[in-house]
DOBAPA-919569 format. One line per 8 residues: number of its first residue (from 1); their letters; for each residue x, y, z of C-alpha. Coordinates in pm, whole numbers, padded with zeros to 5 digits. Layout:
<rs>
NUM	a	X,Y,Z  ...
</rs>
This chain:
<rs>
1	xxxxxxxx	15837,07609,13644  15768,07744,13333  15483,07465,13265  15334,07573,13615  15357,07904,13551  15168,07872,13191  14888,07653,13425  14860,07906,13622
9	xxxxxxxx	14852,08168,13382  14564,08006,13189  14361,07956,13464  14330,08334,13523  14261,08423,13209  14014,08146,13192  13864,08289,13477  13844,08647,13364
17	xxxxxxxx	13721,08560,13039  13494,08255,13115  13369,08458,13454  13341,08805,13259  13110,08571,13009  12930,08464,13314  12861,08815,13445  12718,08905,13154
25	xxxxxxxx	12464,08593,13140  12354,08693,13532  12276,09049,13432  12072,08971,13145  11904,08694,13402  11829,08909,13687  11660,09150,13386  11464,08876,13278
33	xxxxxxxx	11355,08753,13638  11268,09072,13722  11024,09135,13434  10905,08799,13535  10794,08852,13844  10666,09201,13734  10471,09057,13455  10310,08737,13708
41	xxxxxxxx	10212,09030,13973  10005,09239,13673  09837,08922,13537  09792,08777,13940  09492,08967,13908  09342,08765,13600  09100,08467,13697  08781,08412,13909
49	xxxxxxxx	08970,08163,14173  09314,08170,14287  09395,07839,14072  09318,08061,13754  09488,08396,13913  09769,08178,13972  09789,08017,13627  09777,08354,13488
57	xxxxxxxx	10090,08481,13693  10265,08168,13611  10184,08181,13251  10327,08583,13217  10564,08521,13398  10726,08302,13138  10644,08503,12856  10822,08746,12987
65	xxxxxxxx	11110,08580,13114  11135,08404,12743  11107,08787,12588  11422,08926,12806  11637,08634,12739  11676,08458,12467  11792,08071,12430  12160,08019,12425
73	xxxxxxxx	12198,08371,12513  12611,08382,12517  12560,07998,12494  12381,07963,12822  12075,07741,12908  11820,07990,13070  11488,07859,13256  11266,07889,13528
81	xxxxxxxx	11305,07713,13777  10993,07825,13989  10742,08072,13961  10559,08044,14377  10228,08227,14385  10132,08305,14753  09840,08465,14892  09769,08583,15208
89	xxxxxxxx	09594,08834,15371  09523,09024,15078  09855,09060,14950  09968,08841,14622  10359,08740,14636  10492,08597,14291  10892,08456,14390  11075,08353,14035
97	xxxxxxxx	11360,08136,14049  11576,08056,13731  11949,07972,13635  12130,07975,13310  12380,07699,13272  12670,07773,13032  12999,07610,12923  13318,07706,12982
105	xxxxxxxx	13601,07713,12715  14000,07788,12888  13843,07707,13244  13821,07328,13139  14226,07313,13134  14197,07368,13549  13872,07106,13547  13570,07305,13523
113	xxxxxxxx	13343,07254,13296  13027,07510,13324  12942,07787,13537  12554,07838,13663  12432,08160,13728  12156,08243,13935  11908,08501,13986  11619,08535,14196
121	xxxxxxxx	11341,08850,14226  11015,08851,14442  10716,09105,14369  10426,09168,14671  10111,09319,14537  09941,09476,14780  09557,09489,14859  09316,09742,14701
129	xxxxxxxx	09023,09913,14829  08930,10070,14503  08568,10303,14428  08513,10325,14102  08306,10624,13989  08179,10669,13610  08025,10937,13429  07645,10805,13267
137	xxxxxxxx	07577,11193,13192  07352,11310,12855  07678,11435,12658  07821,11082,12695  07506,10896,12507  07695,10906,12148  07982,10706,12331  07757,10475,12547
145	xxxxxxxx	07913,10166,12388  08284,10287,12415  08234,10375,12771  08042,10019,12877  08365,09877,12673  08652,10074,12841  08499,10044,13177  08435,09655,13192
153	xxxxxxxx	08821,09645,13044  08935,09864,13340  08777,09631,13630  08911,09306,13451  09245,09376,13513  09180,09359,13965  09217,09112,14151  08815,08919,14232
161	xxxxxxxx	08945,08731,14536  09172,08971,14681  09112,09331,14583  08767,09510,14693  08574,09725,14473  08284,09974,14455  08102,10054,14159  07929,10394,14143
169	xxxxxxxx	07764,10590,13819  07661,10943,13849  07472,11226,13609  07220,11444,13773  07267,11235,14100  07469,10945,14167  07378,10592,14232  07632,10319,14403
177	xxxxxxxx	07580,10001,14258  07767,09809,14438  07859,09890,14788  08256,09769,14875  08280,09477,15107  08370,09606,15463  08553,09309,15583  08535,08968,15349
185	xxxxxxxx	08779,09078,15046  08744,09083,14650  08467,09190,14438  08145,09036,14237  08320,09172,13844  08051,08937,13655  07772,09107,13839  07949,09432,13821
193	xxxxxxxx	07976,09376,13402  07629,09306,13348  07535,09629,13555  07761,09864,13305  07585,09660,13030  07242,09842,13154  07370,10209,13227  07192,10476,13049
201	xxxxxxxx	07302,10808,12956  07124,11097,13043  07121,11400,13270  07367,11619,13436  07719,11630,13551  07648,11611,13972  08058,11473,13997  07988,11621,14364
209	xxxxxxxx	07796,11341,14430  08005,11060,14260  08284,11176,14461  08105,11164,14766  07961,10804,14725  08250,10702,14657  08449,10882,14954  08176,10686,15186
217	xxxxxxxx	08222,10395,15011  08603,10355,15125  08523,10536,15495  08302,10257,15549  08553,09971,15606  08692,09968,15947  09046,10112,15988  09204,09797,16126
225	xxxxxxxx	09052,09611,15806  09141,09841,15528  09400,09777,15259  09708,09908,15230  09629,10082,14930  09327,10321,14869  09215,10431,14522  08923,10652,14368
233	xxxxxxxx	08919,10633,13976  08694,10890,13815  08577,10931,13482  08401,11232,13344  08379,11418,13004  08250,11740,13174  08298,12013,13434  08046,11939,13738
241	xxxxxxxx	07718,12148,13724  07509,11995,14048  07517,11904,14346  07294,11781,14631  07120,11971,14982  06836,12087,15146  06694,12440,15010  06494,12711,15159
249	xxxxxxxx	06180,12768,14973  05955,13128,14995  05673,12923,15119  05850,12738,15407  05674,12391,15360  05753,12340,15019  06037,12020,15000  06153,12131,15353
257	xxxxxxxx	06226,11787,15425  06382,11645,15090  06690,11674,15001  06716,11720,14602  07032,11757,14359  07038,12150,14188  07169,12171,13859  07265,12489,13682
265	xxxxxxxx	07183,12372,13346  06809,12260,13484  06730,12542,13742  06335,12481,13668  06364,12172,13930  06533,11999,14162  06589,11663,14067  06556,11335,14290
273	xxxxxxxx	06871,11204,14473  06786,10850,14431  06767,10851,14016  07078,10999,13793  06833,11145,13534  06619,11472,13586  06387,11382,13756  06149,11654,13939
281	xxxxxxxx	06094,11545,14348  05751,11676,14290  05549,12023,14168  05644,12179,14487  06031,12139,14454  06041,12323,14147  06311,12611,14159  06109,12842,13908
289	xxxxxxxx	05740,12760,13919  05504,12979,13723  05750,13189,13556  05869,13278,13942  06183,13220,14121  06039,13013,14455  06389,12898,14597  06540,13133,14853
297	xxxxxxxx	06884,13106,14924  07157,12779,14921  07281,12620,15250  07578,12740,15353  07745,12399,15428  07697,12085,15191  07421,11898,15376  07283,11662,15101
305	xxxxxxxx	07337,11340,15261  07260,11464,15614  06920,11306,15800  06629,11585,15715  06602,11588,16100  06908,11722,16170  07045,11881,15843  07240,12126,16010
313	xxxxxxxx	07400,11896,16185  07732,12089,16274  07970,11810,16323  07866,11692,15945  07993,12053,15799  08295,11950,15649  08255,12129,15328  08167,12512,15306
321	xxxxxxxx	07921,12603,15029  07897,13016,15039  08194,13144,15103  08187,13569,14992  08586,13542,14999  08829,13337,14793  09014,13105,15039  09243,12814,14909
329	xxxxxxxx	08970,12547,15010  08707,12698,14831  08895,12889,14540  08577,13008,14332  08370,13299,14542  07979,13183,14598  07742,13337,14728  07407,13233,14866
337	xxxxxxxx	07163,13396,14590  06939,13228,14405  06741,13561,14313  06779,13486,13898  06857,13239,13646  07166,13390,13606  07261,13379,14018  07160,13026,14012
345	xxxxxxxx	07384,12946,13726  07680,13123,13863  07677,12998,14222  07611,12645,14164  07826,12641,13908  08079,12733,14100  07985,12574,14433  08029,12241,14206
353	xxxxxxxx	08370,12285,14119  08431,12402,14468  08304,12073,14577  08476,11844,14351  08821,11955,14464  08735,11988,14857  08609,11627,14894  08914,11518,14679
361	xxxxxxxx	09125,11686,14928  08982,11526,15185  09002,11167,15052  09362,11231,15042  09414,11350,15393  09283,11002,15447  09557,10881,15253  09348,10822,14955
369	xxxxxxxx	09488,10864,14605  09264,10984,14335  09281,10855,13942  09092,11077,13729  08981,11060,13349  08861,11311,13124  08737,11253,12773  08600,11458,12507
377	xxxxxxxx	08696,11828,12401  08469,12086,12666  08721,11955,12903  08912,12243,12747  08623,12474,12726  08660,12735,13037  08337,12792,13279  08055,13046,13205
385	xxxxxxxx	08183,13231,13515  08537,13179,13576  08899,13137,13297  08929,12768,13443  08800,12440,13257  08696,12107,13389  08985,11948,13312  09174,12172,13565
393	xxxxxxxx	08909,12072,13815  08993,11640,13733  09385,11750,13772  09314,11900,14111  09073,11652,14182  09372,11374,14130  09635,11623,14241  09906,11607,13958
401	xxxxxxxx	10208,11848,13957  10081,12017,13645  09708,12101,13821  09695,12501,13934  09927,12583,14175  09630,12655,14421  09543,12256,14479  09903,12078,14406
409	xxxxxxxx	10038,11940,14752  10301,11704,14665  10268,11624,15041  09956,11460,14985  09893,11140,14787  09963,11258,14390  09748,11033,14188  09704,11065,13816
417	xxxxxxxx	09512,11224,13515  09468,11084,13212  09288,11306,12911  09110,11104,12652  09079,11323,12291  08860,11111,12155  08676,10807,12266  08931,10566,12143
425	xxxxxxxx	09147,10662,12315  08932,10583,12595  09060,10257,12648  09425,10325,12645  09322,10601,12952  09178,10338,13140  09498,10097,13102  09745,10329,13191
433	xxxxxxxx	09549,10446,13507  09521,10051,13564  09895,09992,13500  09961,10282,13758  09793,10140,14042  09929,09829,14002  10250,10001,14012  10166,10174,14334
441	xx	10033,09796,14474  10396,09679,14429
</rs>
């Protein structure tokens, strides 16, 4: 009995031991499988095919796995067993199996002689309809190089077969580049690349009209086709000064069919909406023109992108220009003059920043998140007109809990701001906006 009894009593404290030992080894493996499959959904995106993408996931995958557990961890065995890439429908799922064999030691008396622990994790990234706006603007010329750099960085780490994405560049106007595919998925990045490689920097800060374009850009793929996840990244290093519409001149046929982008650091001209430099639409569309004020008023509703036959067009007036009361949609008071240098300076001025915010209010109530980036120091400088800067406007723009009170809604999608000092720390802004869409995609 007392031989049974010592049998018996052995084999439970070889199981609590040798078990308690095993426990240990499955934690550390379900860590390690889970930064795995993390790691293989980030990298997914790396490739031009899906052999390469999935090569890439594989690949990280085991780095990471390796880096979270090390060999003969508590004297166990760990490896992979499988790292399954899977795409479909534009959704990437990465499924890692391993196992960690280990001996036993007072467990062997009863016949045993290992235990294999298990673990198993699964990560889905989700499609991306992403617009991708950048600032080409005159103050960024000293930076050209960092800013090509940072932003051919940020679109290698999507996804070319699965995700879709729009490239836009704005200054005095805004140009979109390349349009986002409305029903085949992923993107042209080498084409995309070489494009950043030939932006110039010059002009104004019309983010009005970034925004917009890139707005349209995701409102133009069909509801039942659109990804699960919608994103607008933005990058500027200034507050916005233009923005686009048709404007009443004293002598009624001057540009009364052209719609022109007004700029309140250029109020001699209107500049051309097809071009991102100043560029005058002719000698008639010149705001002052022989010392003279010619320009009579500004529309009362943002009509830019309207058709010059229908302008007015009420069921396009979505965004208010004058407004002679503060309201929460349009927080900065504009009026319609235009009688001085100074009146043109103040209202467009403020009807930019106005602007901004409004259309990235309404991206979100179409369940749009917005990314912004700000670089340089006059993000910190406050308006001629009003005690807010323009990096308030890119944190109400992307709608972060520290932005004014007057444009948080934590009920709409919260996106992220990043604020880049200096330009490098440009490309660290651009990763961690990267990293946090991926995070959302999971």
């Amino acid at each position: 009995m007392v031989a049974i009894s010592m049998l018996v009593l052995l084999a439970v404290v070889g199981l609590s031991i040798d078990a308690g030992l095993a426990y240990l080894v499955k934690a550390r493996l379900n860590a390690a499988v889970d930064s795995a499959a993390l790691a293989g959904a980030r990298n997914v995106t790396t490739g031009n095919n899906q052999s390469e993408q999935v090569a890439s996931a594989r690949a990280a995958a085991a780095d990471f796995f390796a880096a979270n557990i090390p060999s003969n961890y508590l004297l166990s065995t760990p490896k992979i067993l499988s790292t399954d890439v899977t795409f479909n429908g534009g959704q990437a799922t990465i499924d890692v199996r391993a196992e960690a064999p280990m001996p036993v030691s007072i467990m062997q008396v009863i016949g045993f002689s290992s235990l294999t622990p298990v673990a198993y994790a699964q990560t889905i990234r989700r499609d991306l309809d992403m617009a991708f706006v950048v600032d080409t603007s005159g103050s960024l010329s000293g930076s050209a190089a960092t800013v090509r750099a940072s932003a051919k960085s940020f679109l290698n780490k999507f996804n070319v077969t699965q995700d879709r994405v729009s490239l836009v560049h704005f200054a005095s106007g805004a140009e979109t580049d390349f349009p986002i595919n409305t029903s085949a998925r992923g993107f042209n990045r080498a084409a995309m690349l070489k494009k950043i490689d030939t932006f110039s920097f010059a002009g104004g800060t019309a983010s009005v009209e970034g925004m917009w374009n890139a707005r349209e850009q995701l409102g133009l793929i069909p509801s039942n086709s659109r990804s699960s996840l919608r994103v607008i990244v933005f990058f500027s290093d200034g507050e916005p000064s233009a923005f686009s519409g048709y404007f009443t001149f004293a002598n009624g046929t001057d540009c009364a069919n052209t719609a022109a982008i007004i700029d309140k650091g250029n109020p001699y001209g209107l500049s051309s909406m097809d071009g991102t430099a100043y560029n005058v639409v002719n000698e008639n569309c010149r705001v002052i023109r022989n010392g003279k004020i010619t320009t009579r008023s500004l529309p009362t509703w943002y009509n830019g992108h309207n058709d010059w036959w229908n302008k007015d067009d009420v069921t396009k007036r979505e965004f208010k220009i004058v407004t002679d009361t503060l309201r929460p949609d349009t927080p900065r008071s504009v009026t319609a003059d235009l009688s001085s240098t100074t009146a043109i300076a103040r209202n467009v001025e403020r009807a930019s920043r106005n602007l901004a915010e409004a259309i990235a209010a309404k991206a979100r109530d179409d369940g749009i998140f917005v990314f912004t980036l700000g670089m340089g120091a006059s993000l910190k400088d406050t308006g001629d007109y009003d005690n807010d800067t323009g990096e308030m406007v890119l944190k109400c723009m992307a709608n972060v809990a520290d932005a004014p009170s007057r444009c948080y809604n934590p009920a709409k999608p919260v996106g992220m701001y990043c604020y880049a000092a200096t330009e490098t720390d440009l490309t660290p802004c651009f990763s961690r906006l990267a990293s946090a869409i991926l995070r959302i995609s999971k």
